[in-house]
C-alpha positions as semicolon CSV with decimal commas, in nm:
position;residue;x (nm);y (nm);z (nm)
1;X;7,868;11,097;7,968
2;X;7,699;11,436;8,016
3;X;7,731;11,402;8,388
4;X;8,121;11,367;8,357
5;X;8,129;11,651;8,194
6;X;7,954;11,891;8,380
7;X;8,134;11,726;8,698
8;X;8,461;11,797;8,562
9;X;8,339;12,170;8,457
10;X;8,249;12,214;8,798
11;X;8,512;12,061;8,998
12;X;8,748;12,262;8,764
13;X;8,583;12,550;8,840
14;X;8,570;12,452;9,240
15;X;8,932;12,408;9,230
16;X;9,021;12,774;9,087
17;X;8,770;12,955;9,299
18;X;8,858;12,815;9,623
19;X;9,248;12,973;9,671
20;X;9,379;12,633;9,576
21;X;9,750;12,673;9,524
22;X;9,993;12,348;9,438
23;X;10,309;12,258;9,694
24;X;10,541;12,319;9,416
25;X;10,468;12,678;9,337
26;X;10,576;12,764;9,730
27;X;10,902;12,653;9,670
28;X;11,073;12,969;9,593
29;X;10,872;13,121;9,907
30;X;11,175;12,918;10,137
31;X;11,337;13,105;10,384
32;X;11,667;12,923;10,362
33;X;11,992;12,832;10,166
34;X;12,142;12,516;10,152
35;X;12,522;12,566;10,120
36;X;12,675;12,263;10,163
37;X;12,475;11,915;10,150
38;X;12,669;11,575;10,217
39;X;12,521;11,226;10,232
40;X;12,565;10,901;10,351
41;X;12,400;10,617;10,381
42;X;12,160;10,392;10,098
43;X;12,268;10,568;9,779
44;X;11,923;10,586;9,612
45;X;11,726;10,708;9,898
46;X;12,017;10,950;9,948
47;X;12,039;11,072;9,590
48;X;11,675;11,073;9,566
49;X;11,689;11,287;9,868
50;X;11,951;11,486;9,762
51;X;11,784;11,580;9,398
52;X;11,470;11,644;9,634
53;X;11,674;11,946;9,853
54;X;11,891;12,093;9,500
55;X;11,649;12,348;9,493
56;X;11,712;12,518;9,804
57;X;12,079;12,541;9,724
58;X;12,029;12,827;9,516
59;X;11,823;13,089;9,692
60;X;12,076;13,372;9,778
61;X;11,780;13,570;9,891
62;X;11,839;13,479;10,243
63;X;12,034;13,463;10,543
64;X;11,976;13,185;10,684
65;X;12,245;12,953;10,570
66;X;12,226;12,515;10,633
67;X;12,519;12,335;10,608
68;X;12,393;11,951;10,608
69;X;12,492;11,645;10,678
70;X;12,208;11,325;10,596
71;X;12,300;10,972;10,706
72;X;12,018;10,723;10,578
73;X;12,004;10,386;10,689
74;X;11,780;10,106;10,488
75;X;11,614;9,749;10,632
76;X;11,356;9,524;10,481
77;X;11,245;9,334;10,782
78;X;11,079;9,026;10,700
79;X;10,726;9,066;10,894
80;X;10,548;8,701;10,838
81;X;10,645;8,348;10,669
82;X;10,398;8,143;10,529
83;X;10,430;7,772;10,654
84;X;10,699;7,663;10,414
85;X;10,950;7,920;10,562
86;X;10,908;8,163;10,275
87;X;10,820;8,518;10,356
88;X;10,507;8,676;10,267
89;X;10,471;8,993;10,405
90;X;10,808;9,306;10,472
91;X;10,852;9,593;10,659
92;X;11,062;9,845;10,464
93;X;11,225;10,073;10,709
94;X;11,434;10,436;10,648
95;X;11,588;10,577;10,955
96;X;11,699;10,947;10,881
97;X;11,990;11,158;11,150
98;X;11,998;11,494;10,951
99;X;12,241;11,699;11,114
100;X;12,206;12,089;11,026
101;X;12,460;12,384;11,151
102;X;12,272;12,735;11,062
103;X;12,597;12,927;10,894
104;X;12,519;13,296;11,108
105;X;12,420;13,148;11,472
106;X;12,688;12,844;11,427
107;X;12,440;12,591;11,622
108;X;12,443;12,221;11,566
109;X;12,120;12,033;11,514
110;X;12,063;11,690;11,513
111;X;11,715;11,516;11,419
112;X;11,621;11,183;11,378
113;X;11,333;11,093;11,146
114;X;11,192;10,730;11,048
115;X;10,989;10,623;10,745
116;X;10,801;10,295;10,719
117;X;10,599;10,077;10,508
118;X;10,447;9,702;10,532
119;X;10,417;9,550;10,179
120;X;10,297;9,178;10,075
121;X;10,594;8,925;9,834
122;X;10,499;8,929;9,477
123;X;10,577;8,615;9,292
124;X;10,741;8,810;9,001
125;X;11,058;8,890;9,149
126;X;11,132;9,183;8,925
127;X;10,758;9,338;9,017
128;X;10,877;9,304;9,347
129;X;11,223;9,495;9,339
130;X;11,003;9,737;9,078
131;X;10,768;9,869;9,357
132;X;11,030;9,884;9,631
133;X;11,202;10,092;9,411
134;X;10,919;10,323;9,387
135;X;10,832;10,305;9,745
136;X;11,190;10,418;9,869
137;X;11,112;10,685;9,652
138;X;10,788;10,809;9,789
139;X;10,953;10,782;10,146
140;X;11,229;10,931;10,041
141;X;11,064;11,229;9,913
142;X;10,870;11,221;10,237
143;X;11,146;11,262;10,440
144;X;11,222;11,573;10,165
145;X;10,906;11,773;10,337
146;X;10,999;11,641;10,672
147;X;11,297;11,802;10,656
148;X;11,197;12,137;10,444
149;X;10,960;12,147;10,746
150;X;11,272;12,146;11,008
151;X;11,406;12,405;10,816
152;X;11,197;12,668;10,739
């Protein structure tokens, strides 16, 4: 018990002596507005993508300006069956095209990005559609820094 304690003490005290700064409080450090942002594609990895980019719609700081277009596509490829023809084992895929036109310079981007993950069938079907749900999510927000990354 003592141990814990003076481990936490001093890991807390690593943390704020080493220049350790969270991802979150650089947001507002962004070097770009998002004017217009238009999706298409799965809705939940789009809205979750869209809710991810809302805060760079508001930074009037700037001049660089994104108008952007996402198109997300979705597939859960079944990876292996087991010997009754049931599949154990997926391959959930999220192909990206983010097209971006900087307002000032009027160029057209296009980028491609892809997400994947292998997960094993669980036999409770509503586990199952439970932590797909949450792992669209995670890539979702993936392709969020992917793109902030393109971006900036």
């Amino acid at each position: 018990m003592y141990k814990n304690i003076c481990f936490l003490i001093l890991f807390s005290f690593g943390l704020l002596n080493c220049g350790y700064t969270p991802m979150i409080s650089k947001v507002n450090d962004q070097n770009f507005n998002i004017v217009n942002l238009d999706t298409e594609g799965d809705q939940q990895i789009s809205s979750s993508i869209k809710r991810g980019l809302e805060r760079y719609a508001k930074n009037q700081k700037t001049n660089k300006n994104f108008e952007i277009v996402i198109n997300t596509n979705y597939e859960k490829i079944t990876l292996v069956k087991d010997a009754k023809g049931n599949a154990t084992d997926f391959k959930l895929v999220v192909n990206l095209k983010l097209t971006f036109v900087e307002k000032e310079e009027n160029i057209e981007k296009i980028i491609e990005l892809n997400e994947s993950f292998t997960i094993k069938k669980n036999d409770n079907n509503y586990e199952q559609k439970d932590y797909e749900r949450a792992i669209k999510n995670n890539m979702a927000q993936t392709l969020v820094n992917k793109i902030i990354f393109h971006l900036s």
